[in-house]
N, C-alpha and C positions, 0 to 999 in steps of 0.2 A: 241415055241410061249409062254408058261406060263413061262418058263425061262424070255424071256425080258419083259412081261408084268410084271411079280417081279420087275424088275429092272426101268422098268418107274414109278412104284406105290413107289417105294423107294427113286427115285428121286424129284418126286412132295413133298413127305415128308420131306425131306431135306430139298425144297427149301423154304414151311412153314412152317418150324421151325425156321431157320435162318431170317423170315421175322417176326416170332411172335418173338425172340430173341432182333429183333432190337427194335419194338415199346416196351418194357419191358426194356431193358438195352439203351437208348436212347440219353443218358449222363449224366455224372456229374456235379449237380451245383456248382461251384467254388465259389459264389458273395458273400455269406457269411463268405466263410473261407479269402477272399480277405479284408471285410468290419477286419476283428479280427485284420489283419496285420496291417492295416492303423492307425487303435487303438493303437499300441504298441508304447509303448513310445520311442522319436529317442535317439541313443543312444550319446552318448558327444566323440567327440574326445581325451579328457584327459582318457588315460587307470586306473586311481584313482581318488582319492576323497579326501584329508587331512582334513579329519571332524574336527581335533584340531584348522583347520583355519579359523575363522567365519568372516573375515573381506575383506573388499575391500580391500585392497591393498595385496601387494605379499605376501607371507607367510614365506618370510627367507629374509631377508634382509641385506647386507654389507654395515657398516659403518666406519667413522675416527670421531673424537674428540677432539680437541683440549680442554686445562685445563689451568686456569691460577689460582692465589689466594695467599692467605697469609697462612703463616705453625706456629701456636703460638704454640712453642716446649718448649721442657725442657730437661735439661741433666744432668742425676743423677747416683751417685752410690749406688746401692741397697744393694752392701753389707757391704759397709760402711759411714754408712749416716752421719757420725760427720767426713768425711773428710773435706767438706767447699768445695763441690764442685759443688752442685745440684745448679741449678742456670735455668733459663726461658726466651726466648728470642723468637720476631716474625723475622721471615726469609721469605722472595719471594718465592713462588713454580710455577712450569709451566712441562707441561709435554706433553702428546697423547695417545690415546686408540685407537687400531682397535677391533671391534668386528662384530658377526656377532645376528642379531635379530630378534627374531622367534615368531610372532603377535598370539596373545591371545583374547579369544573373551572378557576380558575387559583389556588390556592393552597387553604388550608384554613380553618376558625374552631376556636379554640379557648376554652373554657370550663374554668375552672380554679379552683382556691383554693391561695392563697400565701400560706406564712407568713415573716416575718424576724425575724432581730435582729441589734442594732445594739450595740457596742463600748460601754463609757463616754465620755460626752462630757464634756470636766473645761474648761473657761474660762475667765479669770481677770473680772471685773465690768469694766465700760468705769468706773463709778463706784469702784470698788474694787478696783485690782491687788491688792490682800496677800488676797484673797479669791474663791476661784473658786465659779460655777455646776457644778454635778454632776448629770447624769442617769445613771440605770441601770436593769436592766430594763425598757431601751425595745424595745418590740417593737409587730407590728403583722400584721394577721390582713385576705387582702382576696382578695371574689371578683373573677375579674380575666375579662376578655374582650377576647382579642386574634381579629385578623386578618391571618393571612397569603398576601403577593401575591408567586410565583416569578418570575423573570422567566427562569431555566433550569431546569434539574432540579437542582439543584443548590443555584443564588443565590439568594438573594429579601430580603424586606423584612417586618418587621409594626407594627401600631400597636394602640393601643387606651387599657384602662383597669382600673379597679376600687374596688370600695366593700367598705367594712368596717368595724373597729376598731383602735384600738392604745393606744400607754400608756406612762407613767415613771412610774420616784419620781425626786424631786426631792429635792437634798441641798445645801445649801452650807457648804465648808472652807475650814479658818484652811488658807494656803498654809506659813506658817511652823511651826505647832504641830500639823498633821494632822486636829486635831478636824474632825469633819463632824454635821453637824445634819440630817437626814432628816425628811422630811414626808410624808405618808401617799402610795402607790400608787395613782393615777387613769389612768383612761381614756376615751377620746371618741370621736367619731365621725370615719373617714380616709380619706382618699381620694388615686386616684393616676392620671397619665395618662405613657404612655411611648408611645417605637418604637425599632425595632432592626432589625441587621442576623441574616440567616441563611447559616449554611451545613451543608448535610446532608453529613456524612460516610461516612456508607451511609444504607439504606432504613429504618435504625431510630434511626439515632445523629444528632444535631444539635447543632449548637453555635451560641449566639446570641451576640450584644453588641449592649446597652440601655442606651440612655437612660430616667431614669422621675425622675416631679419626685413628691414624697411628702409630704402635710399633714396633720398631726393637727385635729381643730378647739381652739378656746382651753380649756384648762384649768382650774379655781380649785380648788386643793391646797389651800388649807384657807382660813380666815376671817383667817387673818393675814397671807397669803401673795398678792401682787396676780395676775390673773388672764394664763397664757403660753400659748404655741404653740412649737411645735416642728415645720420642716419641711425636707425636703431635697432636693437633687438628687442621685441615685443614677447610679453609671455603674455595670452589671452586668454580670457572665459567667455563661452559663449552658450546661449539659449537659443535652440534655433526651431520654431516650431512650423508645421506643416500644415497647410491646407487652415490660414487664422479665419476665411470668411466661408467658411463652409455652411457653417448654420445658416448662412445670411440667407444659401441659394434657397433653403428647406420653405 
């Protein structure tokens, strides 16, 4: 008998402890840890951020360019100036640029390759009127890196430069009897530094006008022929439009 009387005094004890258990441990408020989540800021679908991009529009952008202009050149021999040969002439230039342009928070950089070419240049010798200088297939191939600074949404300015290559053949003709004497197709190393004005016409379209000064390095066309240069000052027009296969992706 004092056996199970132990055992029922054991059990009442259990059974109010586990009920003083409950009203003590009753539950946990969640509302407030629920109210922090709601607080948190949502998060953005882009897994980054390109802080260097401050602008509405995309941040890298592919374009084409077309170039048109006048090339007022000159064609001289540096190492021998009293040949009678230096002589200056304006020639046609036209050319294209693909590059790709990566927006700035006051204007953009651009990273590009241009190519041109340039009209025949025909001259008569400073030592020989009855006898011109001839260039043709002068061209010239240059990576270029501009920078451009808005000062509206609209205006703005760019400057820069670029390294490359380019080239002629070299020809001189009787002015009287036509004949022309050609000398072998050479090329050297060119370089060029410009700036211009902008104006965006919309959000894709642009039209520039540049200044750009253009030098090939000195030549030697052959072993008979004294060693020239050929450089100019370029006034350009350019069309440079953004994003041309955009619909293509639609």
């Amino acid at each position: 008998m004092r056996r199970i009387g132990a055992l029922c005094a054991a059990a009442v004890l259990a059974v109010a402890g586990v009920a003083h258990g409950e009203e003590v441990y009753s539950g946990i408020d969640l509302s407030s840890f629920e109210q922090e989540i709601e607080a948190l800021p949502e998060v953005t679908e882009s897994p980054y951020c390109d802080v260097g991009c401050l602008s509405e529009k995309p941040c890298r952008r592919f374009y084409i360019t077309g170039l048109t202009g006048a090339s007022f050149a000159s064609f001289t021999a540096p190492n021998d100036p009293g040949l009678g040969i230096d002589t200056e002439g304006t020639v046609f230039a036209a050319g294209a640029a693909v590059g790709m342009s990566l927006e700035r928070q006051r204007g953009r950089l651009r990273l590009e390759v241009e190519g041109l070419g340039r009209d025949v240049y025909a001259e008569p010798f400073v030592s020989d009127p009855r006898t011109e200088v001839m260039l043709t297939n002068n061209w010239s191939v240059t990576a270029n890196l501009w920078r451009d600074f808005m000062f509206t949404d609209r205006f703005g300015i760019y400057a820069g430069g670029g390294l490359g290559g380019g080239g002629y053949k070299l020809g001189e003709r009787t002015i009287a009897t036509g004949d022309t004497i050609y000398a072998d197709a050479k090329g050297a190393f060119a370089w060029q530094v410009g700036a211009g004005l902008i104006y965006e016409l919309t959000d894709r379209l642009t039209v520039d006008v540049s200044y750009r000064y253009y030098e090939l390095d000195t030549i030697q066309q052959s072993s008979f022929v004294t060693p020239n240069q050929f450089s100019s000052s370029e006034v350009m027009v350019g069309l440079r439009l953004y994003e041309p296969f955009r619909h293509w992706r639609k």
